[in-house]
N, C-alpha and C positions, 0 to 999 in steps of 0.2 A: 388462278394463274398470277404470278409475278413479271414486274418487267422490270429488271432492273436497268438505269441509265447510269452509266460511268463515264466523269469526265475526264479524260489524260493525264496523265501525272505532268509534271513541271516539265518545261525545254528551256532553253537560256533564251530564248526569246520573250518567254512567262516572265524570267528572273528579272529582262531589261526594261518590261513593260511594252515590249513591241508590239503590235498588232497582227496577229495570225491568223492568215486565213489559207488558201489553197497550199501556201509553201511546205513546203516536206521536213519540218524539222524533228530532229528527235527526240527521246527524251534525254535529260540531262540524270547525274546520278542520283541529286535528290529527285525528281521524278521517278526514277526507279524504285529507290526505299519508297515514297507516297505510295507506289500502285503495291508495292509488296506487302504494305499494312492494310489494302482497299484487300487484297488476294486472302488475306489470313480472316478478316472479316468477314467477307464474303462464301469461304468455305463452311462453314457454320451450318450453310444450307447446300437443297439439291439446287440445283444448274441444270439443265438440257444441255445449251449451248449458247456459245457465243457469238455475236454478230456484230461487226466493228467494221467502222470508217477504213479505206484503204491509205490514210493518210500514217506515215511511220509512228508517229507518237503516239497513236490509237491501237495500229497492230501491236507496237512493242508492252502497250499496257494488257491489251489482251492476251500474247502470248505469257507473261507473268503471271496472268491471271488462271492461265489454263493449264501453266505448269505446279500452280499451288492446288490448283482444285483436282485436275488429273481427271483423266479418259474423258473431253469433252473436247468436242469439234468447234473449230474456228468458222464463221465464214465470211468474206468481206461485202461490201453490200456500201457502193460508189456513192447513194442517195445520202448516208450519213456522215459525206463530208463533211467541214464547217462552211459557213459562210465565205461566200470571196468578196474578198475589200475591197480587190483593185486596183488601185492607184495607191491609197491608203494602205497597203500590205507593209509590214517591216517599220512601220514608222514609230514612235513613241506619240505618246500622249502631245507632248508640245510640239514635235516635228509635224502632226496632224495638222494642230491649232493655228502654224505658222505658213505650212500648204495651202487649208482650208480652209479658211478663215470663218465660213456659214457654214462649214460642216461637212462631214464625209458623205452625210446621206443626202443634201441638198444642192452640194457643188457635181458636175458629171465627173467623177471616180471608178466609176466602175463597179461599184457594189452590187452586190448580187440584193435586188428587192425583199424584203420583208416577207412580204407574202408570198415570195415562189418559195423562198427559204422555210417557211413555216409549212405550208402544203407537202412541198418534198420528205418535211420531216414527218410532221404527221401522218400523210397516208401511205409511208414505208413504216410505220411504226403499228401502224392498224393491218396494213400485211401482212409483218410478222406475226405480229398478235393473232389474227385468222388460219395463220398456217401452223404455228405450234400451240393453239388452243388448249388448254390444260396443261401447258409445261412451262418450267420457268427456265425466262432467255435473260439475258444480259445484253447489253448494247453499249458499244464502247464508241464517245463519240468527244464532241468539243461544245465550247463554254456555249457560244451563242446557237449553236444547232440546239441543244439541250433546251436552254432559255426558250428557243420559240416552243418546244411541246409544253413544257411547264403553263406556259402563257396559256398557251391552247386550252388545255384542260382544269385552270383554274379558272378562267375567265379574264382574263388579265389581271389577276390578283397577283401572281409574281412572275416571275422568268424576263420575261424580255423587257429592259429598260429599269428592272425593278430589284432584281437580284445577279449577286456578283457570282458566277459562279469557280466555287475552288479549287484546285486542280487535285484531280484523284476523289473528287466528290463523288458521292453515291445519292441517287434517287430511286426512290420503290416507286413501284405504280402498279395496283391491284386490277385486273380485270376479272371483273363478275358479268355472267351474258353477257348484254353489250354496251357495258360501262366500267369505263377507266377512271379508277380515284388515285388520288395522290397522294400516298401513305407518310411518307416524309423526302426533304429535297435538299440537296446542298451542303448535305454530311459527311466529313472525314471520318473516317473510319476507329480517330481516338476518338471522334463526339459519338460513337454509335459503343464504345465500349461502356 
C-alpha cells in the first residue's frame, strides 16, 4: 500500500512569505500549474482515492488532482488541517520577529501545540491506512501538518524543524503490515521526472 502525502500548491500568502495557518486562502495561478505538474506525475500510477484538508488550497489541489487522474472520490477529513498560529497567522518572517520577539511558540500566540498537531496527524493517517488497507490513497494536506508525520516516522531525522517543505511536494510512504517507511519526501514533481 502507498500513501501518498501532497503538500498545496502556492497561494500569495506562500509568495509573500506569510505565515498560514487555519486561514482559507487559495491557490494562486502558479499554485495551480505546481499541482497540475504534481496531477501528471501522479497519474502514472493507481489511486483509490483522495483525502484532503477542508482548507481551499488543499481541496482546489485535489480537485486538479482528481480531474487529471479521473473516476476517483474526493473526501474531506477536518484532522488534516495545518497547524493554527494564532496570533502569529498572516505575518511575515520579520512582522513575527518584531511581535515576538522569544518566539511564536514561547510567547502566548495561540499556537496550536506540537504534539496535539502531530498526534491528530498521525493517528488520522494510521486510520486511513487501516481503513483502505491494500489500496493506494493520496492525502492532500500543508507544509507543517506533513513535517510532523515525516518527523514521526523518521524519528526526528527530518520533517519538523528540519525540512522546508515545498509547495505541490510529493511524499510516498509505503506500508507493509504494520510498518510505514518513507520511500522519498519533499519532491516536485520535475525532481521525480
Amino acid at each position: 500500500m502507498y500513501i501518498c502525502l501532497l503538500r498545496h500548491g502556492e497561494t500569495d500568502w506562500n509568495a509573500l512569505g506569510k505565515l498560514q495557518g487555519l486561514e482559507d486562502v487559495p491557490l494562486n495561478l502558479t499554485g495551480i500549474e505546481q499541482i497540475k505538474e504534481s496531477a501528471k506525475y501522479l497519474k502514472r500510477n493507481y489511486w483509490d482515492v483522495i483525502i484532503t484538508s477542508p482548507l481551499t488550497r488543499a481541496k482546489m489541489s485535489a480537485e486538479i488532482i482528481a480531474k487529471e487522474i479521473g473516476n476517483i472520490n474526493i473526501y474531506e477529513e477536518k484532522n488534516f488541517v495545518e497547524r493554527d498560529y494564532g496570533k502569529a497567522s498572516g505575518m511575515t518572517t520579520e512582522e513575527r520577529e518584531l511581535n515576538f520577539p522569544n518566539g511564536i511558540y514561547v510567547e502566548n500566540t495561540g499556537v496550536e501545540p506540537y504534539e496535539i498537531l502531530q498526534k491528530r496527524m498521525v493517528n488520522t493517517l494510521i486510520k486511513y491506512a487501516k481503513e483502505y488497507d491494500g489500496k493506494n490513497i493520496i492525502i492532500v494536506s500543508h507544509g507543517a501538518a506533513i513535517n510532523s508525520i515525516l518527523a514521526y516516522f523518521s524519528d526526528n531525522k527530518i520533517g519538523s524543524g528540519k525540512t522546508v517543505q515545498k509547495n505541490a511536494c510529493i511524499t510516498l510512504l509505503e506500508k507493509r503490515a504494520d510498518k510505514i517507511d518513507i520511500v522519498f519526501y519533499n519532491k516536485t514533481a520535475s525532481e521525480l521526472t
